[in-house]
C-alpha positions in Angstrom: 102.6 58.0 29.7 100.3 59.4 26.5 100.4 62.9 25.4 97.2 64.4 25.3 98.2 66.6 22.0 99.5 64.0 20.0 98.9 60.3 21.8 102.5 59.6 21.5 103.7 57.8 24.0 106.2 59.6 25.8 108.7 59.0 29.2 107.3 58.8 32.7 107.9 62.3 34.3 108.3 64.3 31.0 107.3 68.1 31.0 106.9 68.3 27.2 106.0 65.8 24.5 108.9 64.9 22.6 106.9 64.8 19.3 105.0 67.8 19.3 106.4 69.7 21.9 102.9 70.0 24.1 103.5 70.7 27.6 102.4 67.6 29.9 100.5 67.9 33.3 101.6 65.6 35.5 99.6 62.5 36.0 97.5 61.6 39.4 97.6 58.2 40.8 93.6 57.0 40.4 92.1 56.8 43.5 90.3 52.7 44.1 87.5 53.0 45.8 87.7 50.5 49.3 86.2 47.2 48.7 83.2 47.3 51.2 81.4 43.8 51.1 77.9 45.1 52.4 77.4 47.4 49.6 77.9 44.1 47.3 75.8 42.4 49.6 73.1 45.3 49.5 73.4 45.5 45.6 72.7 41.8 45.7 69.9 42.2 47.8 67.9 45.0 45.5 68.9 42.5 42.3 66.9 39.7 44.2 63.8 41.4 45.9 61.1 39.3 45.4 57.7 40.8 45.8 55.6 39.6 48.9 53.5 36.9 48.3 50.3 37.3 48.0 47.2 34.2 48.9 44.3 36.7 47.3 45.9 37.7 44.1 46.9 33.8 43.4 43.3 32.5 44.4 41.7 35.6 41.7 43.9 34.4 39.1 42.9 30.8 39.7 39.9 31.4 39.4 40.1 33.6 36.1 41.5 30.8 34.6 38.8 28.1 35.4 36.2 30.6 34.2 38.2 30.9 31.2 38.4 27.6 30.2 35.4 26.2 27.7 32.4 24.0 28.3 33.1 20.6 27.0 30.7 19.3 24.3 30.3 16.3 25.6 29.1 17.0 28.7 26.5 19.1 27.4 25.4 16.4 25.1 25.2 14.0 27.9 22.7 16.3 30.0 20.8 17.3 26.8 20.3 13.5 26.2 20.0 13.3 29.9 17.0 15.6 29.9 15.1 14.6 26.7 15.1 11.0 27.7 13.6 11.4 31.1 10.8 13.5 29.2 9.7 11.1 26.8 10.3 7.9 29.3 6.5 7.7 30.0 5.5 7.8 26.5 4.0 4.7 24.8 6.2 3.7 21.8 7.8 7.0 21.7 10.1 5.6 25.0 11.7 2.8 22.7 13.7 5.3 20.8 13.8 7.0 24.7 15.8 4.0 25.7 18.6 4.5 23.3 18.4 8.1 24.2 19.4 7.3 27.3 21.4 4.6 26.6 24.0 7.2 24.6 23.1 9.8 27.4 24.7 7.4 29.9 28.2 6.4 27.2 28.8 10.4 26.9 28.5 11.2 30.7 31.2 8.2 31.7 33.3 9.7 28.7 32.7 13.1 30.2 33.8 12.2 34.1 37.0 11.5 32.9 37.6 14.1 29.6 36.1 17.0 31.6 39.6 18.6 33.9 41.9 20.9 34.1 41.1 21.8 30.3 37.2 22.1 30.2 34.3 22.5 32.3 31.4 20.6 32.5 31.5 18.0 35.6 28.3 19.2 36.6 26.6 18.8 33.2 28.1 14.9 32.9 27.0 14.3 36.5 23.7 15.2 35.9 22.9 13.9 32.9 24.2 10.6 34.3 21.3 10.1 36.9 18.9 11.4 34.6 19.5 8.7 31.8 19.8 5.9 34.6 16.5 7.4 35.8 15.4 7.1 32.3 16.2 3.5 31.5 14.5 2.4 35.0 11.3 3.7 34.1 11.0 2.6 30.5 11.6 -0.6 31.7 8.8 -0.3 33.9 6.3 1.1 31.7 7.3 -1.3 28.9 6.2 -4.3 30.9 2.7 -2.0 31.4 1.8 -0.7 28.2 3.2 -4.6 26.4 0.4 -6.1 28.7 -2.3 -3.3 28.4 -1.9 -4.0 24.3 -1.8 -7.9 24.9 -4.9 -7.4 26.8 -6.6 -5.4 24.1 -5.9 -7.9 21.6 -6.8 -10.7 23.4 -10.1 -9.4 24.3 -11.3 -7.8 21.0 -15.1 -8.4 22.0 -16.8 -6.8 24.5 -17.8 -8.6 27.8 -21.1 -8.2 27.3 -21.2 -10.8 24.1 -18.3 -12.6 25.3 -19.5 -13.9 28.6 -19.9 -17.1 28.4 -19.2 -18.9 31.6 -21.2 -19.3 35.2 -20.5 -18.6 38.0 -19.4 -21.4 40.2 -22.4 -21.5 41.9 -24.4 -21.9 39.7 -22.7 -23.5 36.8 -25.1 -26.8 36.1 -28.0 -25.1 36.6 -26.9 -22.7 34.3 -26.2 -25.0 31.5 -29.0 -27.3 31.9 -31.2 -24.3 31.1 -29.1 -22.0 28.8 -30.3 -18.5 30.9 -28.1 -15.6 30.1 -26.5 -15.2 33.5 -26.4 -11.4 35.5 -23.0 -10.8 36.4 -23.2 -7.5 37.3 -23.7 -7.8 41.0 -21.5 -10.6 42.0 -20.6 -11.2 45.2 -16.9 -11.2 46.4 -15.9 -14.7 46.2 -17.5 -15.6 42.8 -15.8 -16.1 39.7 -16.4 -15.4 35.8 -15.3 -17.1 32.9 -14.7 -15.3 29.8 -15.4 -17.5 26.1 -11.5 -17.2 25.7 -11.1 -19.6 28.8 -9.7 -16.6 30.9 -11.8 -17.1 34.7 -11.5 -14.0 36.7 -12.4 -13.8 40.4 -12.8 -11.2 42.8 -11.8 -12.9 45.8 -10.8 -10.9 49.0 -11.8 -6.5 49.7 -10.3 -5.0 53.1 -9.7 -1.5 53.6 -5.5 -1.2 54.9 -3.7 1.8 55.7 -0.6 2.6 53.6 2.7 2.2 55.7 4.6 5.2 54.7 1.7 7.4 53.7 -1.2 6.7 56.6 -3.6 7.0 53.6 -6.2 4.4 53.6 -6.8 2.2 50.7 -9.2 -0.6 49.5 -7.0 -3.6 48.5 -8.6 -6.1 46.3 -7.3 -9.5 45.7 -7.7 -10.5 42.1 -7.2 -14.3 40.7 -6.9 -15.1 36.8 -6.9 -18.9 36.2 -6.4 -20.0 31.9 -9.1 -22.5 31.3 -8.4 -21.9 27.4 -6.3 -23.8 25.0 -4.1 -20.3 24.3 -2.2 -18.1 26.1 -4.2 -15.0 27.4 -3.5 -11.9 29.1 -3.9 -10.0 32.5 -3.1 -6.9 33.5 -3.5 -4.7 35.9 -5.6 -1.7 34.2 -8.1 -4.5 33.3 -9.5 -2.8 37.0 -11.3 0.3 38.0 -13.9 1.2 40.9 -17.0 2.8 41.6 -17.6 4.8 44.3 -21.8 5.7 46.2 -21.7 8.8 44.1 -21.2 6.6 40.7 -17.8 7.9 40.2 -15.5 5.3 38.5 -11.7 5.8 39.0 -8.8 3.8 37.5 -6.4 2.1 39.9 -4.2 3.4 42.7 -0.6 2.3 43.3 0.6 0.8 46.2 3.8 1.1 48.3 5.4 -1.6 49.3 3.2 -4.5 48.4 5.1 -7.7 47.0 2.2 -9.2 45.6 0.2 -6.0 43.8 -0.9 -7.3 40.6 1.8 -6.8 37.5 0.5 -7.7 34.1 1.7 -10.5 31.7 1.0 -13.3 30.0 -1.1 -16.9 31.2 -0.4 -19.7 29.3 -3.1 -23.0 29.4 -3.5 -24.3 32.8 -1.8 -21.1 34.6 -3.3 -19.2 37.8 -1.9 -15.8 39.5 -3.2 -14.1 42.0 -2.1 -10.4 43.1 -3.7 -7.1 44.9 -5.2 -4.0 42.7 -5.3 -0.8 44.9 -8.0 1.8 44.9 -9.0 5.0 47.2 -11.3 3.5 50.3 -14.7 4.4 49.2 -15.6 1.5 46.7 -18.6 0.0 46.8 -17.8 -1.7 43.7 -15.1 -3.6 41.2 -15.5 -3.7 37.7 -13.6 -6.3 35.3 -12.9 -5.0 31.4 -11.6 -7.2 29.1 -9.7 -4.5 27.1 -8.6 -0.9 27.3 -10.9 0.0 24.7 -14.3 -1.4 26.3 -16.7 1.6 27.0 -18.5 0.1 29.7 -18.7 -3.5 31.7 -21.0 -5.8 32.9 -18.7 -7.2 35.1 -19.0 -6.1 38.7 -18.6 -7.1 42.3 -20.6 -5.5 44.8 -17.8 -4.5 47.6 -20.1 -2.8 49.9 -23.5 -1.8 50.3 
């Protein structure tokens, strides 16, 4: 045992210290405590309480972090593109550059699909600018092939019809040239046929009224026929067209849906024919024919209907 004076270590059952003399209490046995395995077990259990789990409080934080997470660059670039290349696809010249607007528009929304995740936002942005740049490209492709013809046309047909007309009618055509009379082609009939001094012979060959398919709106479709007579290439287009209804309004054309054969606009070259339909609203009473866009007025007509 240890005296509690000195810490000498002195016999088991000793009443003083041998060293210093200190009187020694006798010793009690330390009591153990019984080993009781549930309070181990309960101890165990506080140590591993795990808190209830909790659906809401996961979904909250889920969602704190996909608002947290930034818009990707790209994807806002692809709708910006998206959007600027739809708005200038109807634009004459200006919708070339459009067309490589929208052709970049389209590279950066693929890129975006796949780079916009778990990491940035922006899916919505690459989506959309997607179909607006494929929207884009269809309809500069479309009014290319327009506004190429409407300029061809305009060049071809510098003069005006009135001092350019140089052909007969069918009808009449040797009678015409064996006595050199200036011809009236202002109120033609439908069936009858100009000819322009550039070769170009134009005829105004079928007018029926027809009811749109999809629409139940009523139209008058007039079948047009170009035929190159000339030695060069000329051109036809649609807008070379307008009508004139009782009241003396004149209107530009209609378009139609669902006709195969509407008249497109292009190029002839020597010896070649097309034929195609030109759409206006159902009150015409009569067709004109202008040799360019930038002809005021045209004495080219076919009466429709009285």
């Amino acid at each position: 045992m240890i005296c509690n004076n000195c810490h000498s270590e002195v016999p088991d059952g000793s009443a003083f210290c041998n060293n210093c003399g200190a009187g020694l209490a006798p010793q009690q046995p330390r009591e153990v405590p019984a080993y009781k395995a549930s309070n181990y077990i309960e101890a165990y259990d506080q140590q591993q309480e795990v808190p209830a789990y909790k659906a809401s409080s996961y979904a909250e934080a889920y969602v704190q972090q996909q608002q947290n997470r930034p818009y990707s660059a790209i994807a806002i670039t692809a709708f910006v593109l998206g959007v600027v290349s739809i708005a200038t696809s109807f634009l004459p010249i200006i919708n070339n550059f459009s067309f490589f607007i929208a052709l970049a528009g389209t590279v950066l929304a693929l890129v975006g699909i796949f780079t916009t995740g778990k990491k940035r936002r922006g899916t919505a942005f690459t989506v959309v600018g997607l179909v607006l740049s494929f929207a884009a490209i269809g309809i500069i492709l479309l009014t290319q092939s327009m506004y190429v013809g409407a300029i061809n046309s305009l060049t071809d047909g510098a003069k005006p019809v009135e001092a350019s007309v140089q052909a007969e009618s069918p009808k009449s055509t040797e009678s015409s040239k064996a006595s050199g009379a200036a011809k009236d082609f202002s109120k033609m009939a439908v069936g009858d046929s100009v000819t322009l001094e550039n070769g170009l012979t134009v005829t105004v060959m079928d007018a029926q009224v027809v009811t749109q398919e999809y629409t139940n709106d009523k139209q008058m479709r007039v079948t047009v026929s170009y035929l190159n007579n000339g030695d060069s290439s000329v051109s036809y287009n649609l807008w070379d067209w307008k009508s004139e209804n009782a009241d003396g309004v004149e209107r530009s054309i209609e378009f139609p849906i669902g006709d195969d054969n509407s008249l497109d606009s292009g190029k002839l070259k020597p010896g070649g024919t097309i034929t195609g339909n030109v759409y206006f609203e159902d009150d015409v009473t009569k067709v004109y024919y202008y040799s360019n866009i930038l002809q005021g007025e045209s004495n080219v007509c076919w009466i429709i209907q009285q």
